[in-house]
N, C-alpha and C positions, 0 to 999 in steps of 0.2 A: 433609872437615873440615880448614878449615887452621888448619897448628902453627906456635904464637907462637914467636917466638924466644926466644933461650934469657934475654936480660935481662927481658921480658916476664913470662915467666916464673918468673922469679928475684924479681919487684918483688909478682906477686901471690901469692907464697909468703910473703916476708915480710910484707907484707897481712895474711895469713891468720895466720901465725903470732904476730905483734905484738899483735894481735888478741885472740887466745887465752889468750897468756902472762905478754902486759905488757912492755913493754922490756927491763924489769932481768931476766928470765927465757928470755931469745930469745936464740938461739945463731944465727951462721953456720950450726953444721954442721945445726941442725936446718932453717934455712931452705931449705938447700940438697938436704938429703933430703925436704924436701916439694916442690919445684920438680924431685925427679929428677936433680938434678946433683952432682957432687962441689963441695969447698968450692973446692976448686983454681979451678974453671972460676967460682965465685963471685964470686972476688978478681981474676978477668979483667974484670969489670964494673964492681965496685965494691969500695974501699980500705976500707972498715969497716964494722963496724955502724952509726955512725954516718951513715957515708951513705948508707945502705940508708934508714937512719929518715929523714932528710929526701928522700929522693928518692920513699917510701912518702906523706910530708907533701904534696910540690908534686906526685905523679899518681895518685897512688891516694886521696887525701881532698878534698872538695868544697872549693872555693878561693872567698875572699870575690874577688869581679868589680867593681875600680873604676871603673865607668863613666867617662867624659871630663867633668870640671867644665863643668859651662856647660848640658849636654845633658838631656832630660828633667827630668819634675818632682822637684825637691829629695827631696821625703817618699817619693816612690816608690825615688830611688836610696837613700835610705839605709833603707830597709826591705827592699829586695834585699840589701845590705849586711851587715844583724843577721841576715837570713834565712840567708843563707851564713854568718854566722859561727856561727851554730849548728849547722849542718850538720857544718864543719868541728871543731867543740869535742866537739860529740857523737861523731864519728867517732875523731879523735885523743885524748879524756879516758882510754879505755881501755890503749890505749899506751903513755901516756907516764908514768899513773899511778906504776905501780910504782916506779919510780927513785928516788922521797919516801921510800920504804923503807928505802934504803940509801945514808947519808951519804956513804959514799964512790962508789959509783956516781954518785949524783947529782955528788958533785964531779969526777969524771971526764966526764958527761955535759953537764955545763955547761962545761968546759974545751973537748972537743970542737965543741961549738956555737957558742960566741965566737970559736974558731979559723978557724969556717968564715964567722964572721959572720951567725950566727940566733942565735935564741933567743926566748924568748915573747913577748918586748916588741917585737918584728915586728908583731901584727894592729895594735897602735896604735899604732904609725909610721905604718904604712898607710892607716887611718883618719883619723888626723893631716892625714896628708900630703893627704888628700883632701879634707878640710874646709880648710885652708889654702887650697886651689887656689879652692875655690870661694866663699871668704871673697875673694881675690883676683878671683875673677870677679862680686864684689857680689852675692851671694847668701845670703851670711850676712854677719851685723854684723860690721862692721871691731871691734868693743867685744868679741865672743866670745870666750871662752876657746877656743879648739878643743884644745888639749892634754885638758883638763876632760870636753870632750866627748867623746873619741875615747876616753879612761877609762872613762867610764859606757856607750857603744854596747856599747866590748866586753865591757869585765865583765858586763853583765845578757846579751849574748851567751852570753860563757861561762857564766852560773849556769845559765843554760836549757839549754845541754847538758850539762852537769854533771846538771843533775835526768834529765833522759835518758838519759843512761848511766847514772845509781845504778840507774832502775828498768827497766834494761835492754834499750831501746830502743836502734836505730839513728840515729832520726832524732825533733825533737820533734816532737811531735803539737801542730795548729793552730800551725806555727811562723809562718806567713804572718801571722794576727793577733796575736799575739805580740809577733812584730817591728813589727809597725804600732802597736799600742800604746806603745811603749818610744819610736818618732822622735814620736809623737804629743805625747809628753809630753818629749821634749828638744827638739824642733824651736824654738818660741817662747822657747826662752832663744839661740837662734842664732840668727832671723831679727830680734826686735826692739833697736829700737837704742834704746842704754842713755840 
């Protein structure tokens, strides 16, 4: 049986603890006593909790996948698109919950995240910036809003993991149609020119 290395291990301790706890209730040292290690060797990896949590966000949680503008059909990428971002909402809603609990957490948890240059408003940058491209590549109406649009993918994104994580799920169920549904119905305010 081969043994992960020890950041390996360190990433899917806090995983698992994050998981369990909530952010605002996750310790180092508890991360570290479920990974087997001291905190010491912890902090050889990674400088905080903080980047523990985004380093949990970009390998340990399902990442929306921007295809290349131009490539495949429009409604199929962007139903990959809502599919992963629910993956992703559903995985991380548990998380990152907690922090809404405590004012000041949060305002130390959003200081830390601007510092590094994240925060929530990343999926629709993302999204944005992928609808741009392919507004650019004449695929969608030069007339679109894509900010507007990049809004609504994600939001109904995240209500659908949101409802999966309330009723304690990992993952949504029938998220394939789901997502298909939701481009079904914004696609024709992007494609038709105004």
């Amino acid at each position: 049986m081969e043994v992960k290395p020890a950041r390996e291990r360190i990433l899917d301790a806090a995983a698992a603890v994050m998981r369990e706890k909530g952010l605002a209730n996750t310790t180092t040292k508890a991360i570290a006593a479920a990974a087997g290690y001291s905190e010491a060797l912890l902090y050889k990896h990674f400088a905080d909790k903080q980047e523990l949590f985004l380093t949990v966000l970009k390998e340990r949680v399902p990442q929306a996948r921007l295809d290349s503008p131009g490539d495949g059909e429009l409604i199929d990428n962007l139903t990959a698109i809502v599919e992963q971002l629910m993956g992703f909402f559903t995985q991380t809603f548990p998380i990152a919950a907690s922090v809404f609990g405590a004012p000041e957490l949060l305002a130390e948890h959003r200081k830390a995240m601007m510092g590094r240059g994240h925060g929530p408003a990343g999926p629709v940058h993302g999204v944005q910036s992928y609808l741009d491209a392919e507004q650019h590549a004449g695929r969608i109406s030069a007339a679109s809003d894509t900010a507007s649009a990049a809004r609504l993918l994600v939001g109904a994104a995240f209500h659908q993991g949101f409802l999966a994580a309330f009723d304690g799920f990992r993952t949504v169920g029938n998220a394939h149609a789901i997502a298909a549904g939701i481009v079904a119905t914004i696609l024709p305010a992007l494609t038709e020119t105004q």
